[in-house]
Backbone as CSV, one residue per row, in Angstrom:
resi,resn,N_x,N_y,N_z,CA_x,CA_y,CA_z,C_x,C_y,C_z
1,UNK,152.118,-57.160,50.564,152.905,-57.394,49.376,154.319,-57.737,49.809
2,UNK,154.816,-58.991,48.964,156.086,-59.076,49.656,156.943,-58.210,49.032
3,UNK,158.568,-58.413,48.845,159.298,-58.127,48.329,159.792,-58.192,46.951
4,UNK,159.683,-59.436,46.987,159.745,-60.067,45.147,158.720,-59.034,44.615
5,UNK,157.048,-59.144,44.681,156.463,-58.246,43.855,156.526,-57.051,43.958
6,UNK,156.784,-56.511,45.235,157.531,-54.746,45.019,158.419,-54.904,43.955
7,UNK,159.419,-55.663,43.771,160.386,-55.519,43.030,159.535,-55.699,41.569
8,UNK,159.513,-56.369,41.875,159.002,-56.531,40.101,157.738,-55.530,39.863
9,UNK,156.941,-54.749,40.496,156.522,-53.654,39.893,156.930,-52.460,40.132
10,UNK,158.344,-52.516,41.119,158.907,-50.961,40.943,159.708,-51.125,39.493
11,UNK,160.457,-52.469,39.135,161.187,-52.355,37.746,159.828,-51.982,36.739
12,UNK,159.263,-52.633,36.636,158.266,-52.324,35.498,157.730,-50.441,35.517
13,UNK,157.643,-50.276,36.918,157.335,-48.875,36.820,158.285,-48.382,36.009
14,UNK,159.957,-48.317,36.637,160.513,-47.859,36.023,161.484,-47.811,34.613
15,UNK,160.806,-48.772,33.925,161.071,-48.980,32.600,160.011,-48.329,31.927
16,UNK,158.598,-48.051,32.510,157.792,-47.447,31.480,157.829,-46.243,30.886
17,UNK,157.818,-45.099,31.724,158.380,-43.761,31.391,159.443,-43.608,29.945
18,UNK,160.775,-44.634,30.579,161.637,-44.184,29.446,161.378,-45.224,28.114
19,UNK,160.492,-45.910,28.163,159.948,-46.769,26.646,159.133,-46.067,26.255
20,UNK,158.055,-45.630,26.871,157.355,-44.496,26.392,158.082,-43.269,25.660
21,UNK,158.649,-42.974,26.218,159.947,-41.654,25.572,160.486,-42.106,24.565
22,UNK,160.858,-43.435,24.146,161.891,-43.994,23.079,160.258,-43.945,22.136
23,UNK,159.511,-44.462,22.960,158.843,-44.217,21.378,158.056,-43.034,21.033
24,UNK,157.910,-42.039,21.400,158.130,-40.920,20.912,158.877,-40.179,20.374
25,UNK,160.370,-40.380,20.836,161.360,-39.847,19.815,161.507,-41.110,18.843
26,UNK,161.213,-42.105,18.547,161.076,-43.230,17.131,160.211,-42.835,16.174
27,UNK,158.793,-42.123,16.847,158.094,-41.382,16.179,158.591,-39.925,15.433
28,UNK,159.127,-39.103,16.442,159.714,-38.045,15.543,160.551,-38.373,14.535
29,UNK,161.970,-38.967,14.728,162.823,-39.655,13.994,162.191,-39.958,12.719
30,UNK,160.988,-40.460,12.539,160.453,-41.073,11.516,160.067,-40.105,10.817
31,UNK,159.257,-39.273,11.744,159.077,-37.902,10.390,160.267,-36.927,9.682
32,UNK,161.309,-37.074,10.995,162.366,-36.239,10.357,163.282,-36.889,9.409
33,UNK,163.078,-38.107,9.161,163.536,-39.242,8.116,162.917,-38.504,6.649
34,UNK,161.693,-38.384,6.652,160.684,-38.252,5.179,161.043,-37.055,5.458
35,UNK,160.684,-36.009,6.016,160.964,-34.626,5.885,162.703,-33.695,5.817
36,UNK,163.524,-34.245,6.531,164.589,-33.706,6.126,165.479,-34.968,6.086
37,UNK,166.796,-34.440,6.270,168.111,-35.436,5.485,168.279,-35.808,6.921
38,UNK,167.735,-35.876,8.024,168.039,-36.784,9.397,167.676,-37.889,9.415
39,UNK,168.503,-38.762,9.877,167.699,-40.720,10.004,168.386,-41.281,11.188
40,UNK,167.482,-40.759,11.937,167.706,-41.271,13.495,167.062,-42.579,13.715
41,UNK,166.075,-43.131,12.988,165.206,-44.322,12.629,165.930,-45.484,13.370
42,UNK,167.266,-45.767,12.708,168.045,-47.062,13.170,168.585,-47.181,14.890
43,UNK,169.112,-45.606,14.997,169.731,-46.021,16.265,168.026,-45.829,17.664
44,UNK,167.123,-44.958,16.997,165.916,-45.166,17.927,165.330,-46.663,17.864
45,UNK,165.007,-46.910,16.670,164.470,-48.045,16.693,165.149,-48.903,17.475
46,UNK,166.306,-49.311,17.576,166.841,-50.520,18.682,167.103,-49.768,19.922
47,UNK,167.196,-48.667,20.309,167.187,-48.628,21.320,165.760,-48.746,21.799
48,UNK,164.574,-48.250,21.415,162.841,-48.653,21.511,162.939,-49.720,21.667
49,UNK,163.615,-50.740,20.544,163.151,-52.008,20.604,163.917,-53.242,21.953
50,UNK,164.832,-52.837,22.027,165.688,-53.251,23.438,164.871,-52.586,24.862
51,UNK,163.893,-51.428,24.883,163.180,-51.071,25.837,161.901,-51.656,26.060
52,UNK,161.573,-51.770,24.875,160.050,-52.563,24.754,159.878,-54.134,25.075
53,UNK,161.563,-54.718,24.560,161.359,-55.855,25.259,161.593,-55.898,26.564
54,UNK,162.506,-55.503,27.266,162.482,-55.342,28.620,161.187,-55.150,29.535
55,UNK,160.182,-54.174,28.953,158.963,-53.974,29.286,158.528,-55.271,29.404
56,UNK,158.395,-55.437,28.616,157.397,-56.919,28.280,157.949,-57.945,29.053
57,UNK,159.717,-58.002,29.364,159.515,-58.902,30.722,159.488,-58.809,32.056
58,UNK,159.713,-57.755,32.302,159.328,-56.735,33.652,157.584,-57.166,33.726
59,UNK,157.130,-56.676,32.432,155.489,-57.160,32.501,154.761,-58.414,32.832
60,UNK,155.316,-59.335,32.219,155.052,-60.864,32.429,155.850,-60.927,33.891
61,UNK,156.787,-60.910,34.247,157.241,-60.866,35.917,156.137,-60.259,36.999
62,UNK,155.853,-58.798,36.354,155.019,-58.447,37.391,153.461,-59.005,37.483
63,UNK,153.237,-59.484,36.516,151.834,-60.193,36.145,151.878,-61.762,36.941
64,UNK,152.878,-62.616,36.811,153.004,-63.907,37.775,153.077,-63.295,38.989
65,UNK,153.571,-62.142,39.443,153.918,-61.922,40.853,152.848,-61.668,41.825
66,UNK,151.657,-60.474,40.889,151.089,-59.772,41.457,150.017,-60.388,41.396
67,UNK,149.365,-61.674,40.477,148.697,-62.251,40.030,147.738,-61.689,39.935
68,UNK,147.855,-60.677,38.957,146.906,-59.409,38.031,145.664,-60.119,37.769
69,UNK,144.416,-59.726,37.525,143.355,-60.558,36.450,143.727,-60.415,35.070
70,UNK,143.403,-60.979,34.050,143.392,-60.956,32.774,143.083,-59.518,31.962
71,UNK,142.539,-58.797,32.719,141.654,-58.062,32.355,142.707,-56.604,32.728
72,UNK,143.611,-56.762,33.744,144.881,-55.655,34.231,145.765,-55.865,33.604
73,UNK,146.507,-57.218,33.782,147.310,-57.694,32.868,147.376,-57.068,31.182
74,UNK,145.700,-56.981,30.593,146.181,-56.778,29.306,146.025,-55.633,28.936
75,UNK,145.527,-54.634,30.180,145.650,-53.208,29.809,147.080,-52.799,29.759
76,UNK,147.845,-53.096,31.053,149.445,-52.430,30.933,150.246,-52.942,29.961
77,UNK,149.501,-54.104,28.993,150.131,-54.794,27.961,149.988,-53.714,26.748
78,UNK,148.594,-53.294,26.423,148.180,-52.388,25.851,148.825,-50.962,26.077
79,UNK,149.329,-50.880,27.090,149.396,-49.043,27.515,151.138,-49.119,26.779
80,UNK,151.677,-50.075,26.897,152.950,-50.348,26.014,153.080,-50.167,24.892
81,UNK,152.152,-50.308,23.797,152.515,-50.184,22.426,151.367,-49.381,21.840
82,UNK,151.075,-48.174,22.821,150.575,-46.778,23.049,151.630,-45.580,23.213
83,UNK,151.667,-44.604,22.230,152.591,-43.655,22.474,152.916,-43.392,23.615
84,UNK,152.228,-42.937,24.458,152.205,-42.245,25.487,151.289,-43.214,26.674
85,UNK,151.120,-44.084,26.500,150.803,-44.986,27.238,151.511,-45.559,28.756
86,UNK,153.132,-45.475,28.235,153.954,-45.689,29.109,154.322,-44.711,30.636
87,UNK,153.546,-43.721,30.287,153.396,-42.547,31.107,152.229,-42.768,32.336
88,UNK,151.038,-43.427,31.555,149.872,-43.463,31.921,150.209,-44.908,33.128
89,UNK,150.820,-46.062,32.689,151.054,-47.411,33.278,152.188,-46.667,34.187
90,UNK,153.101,-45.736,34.320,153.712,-45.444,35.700,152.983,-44.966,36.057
91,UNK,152.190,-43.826,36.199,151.146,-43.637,37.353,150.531,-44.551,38.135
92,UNK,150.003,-45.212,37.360,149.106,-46.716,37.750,149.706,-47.270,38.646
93,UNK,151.240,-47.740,38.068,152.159,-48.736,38.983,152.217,-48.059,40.102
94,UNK,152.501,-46.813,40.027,153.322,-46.008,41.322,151.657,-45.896,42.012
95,UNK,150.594,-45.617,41.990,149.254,-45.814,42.824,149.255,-47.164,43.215
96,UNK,149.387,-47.778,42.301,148.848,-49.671,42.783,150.200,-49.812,43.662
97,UNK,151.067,-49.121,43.808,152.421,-49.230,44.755,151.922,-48.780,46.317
98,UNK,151.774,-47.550,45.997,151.718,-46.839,47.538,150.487,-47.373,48.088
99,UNK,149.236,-47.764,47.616,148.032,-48.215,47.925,148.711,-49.670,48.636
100,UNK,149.590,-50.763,48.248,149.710,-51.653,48.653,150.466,-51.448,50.196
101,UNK,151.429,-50.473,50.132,152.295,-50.083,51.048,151.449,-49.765,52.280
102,UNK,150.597,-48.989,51.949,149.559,-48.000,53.291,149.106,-49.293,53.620
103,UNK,148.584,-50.421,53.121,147.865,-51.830,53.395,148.799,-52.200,54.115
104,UNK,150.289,-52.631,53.953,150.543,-53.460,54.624,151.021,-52.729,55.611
105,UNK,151.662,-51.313,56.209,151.598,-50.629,57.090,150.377,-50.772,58.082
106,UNK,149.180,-50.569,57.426,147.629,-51.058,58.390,147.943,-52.108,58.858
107,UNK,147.852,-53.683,58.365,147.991,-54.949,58.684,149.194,-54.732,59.518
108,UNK,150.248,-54.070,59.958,151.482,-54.344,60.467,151.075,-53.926,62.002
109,UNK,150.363,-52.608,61.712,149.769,-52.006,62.927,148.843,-52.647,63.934
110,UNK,148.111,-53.176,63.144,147.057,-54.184,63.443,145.564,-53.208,63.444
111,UNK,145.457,-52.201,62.349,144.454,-51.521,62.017,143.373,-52.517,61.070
112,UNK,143.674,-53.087,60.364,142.916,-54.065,59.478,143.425,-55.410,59.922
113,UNK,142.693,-56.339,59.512,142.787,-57.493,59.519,142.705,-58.109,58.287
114,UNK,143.467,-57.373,57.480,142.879,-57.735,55.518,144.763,-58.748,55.307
């Protein structure tokens, strides 16, 4: 793996966690909107919504980079506009990370020939 796509799936890693978080507190916000006199709604919602797009181009970056199948690509697309999804796609990233790393450490060594 070169560099460019490390990069572009350590950013994506680390945008997911805290979009995931924005939209969970967008979710609370919302109930504490109908249920008491709090309306956190406006300032969560754009901050969610300024995270979610970022996601999404961190996502499309890491998808040209890594040249995902269709089929990866549209899960971490999916795990985005999943509550808690964003939790689930850093794990992923950070495995599909270190798995690439130990590879090219092998190939460097001259343990594989992959």
């Amino acid at each position: 793996m070169d560099i460019k796509t490390a990069s572009a799936l350590r950013r994506l890693r680390l945008v997911s966690a805290p979009e995931a978080v924005s939209f969970l507190l967008l979710m609370v916000c919302s109930v504490l909107k109908r249920t008491t006199d709090f309306n956190g709604v406006p300032v969560m919602g754009a901050i969610h919504g300024i995270l979610f797009v970022i996601y999404v181009i961190f996502w499309a970056d890491a998808w040209n980079k890594t040249k995902w199948s269709v089929k990866t690509a549209a899960l971490y697309f999916v795990l985005s506009v999943l509550p808690t999804g964003g939790f689930f796609a850093e794990r992923m990233l950070r495995r599909e990370a270190e798995a690439s790393l130990i590879a090219a450490r092998a190939r460097k060594e001259g343990v594989v020939n992959a």
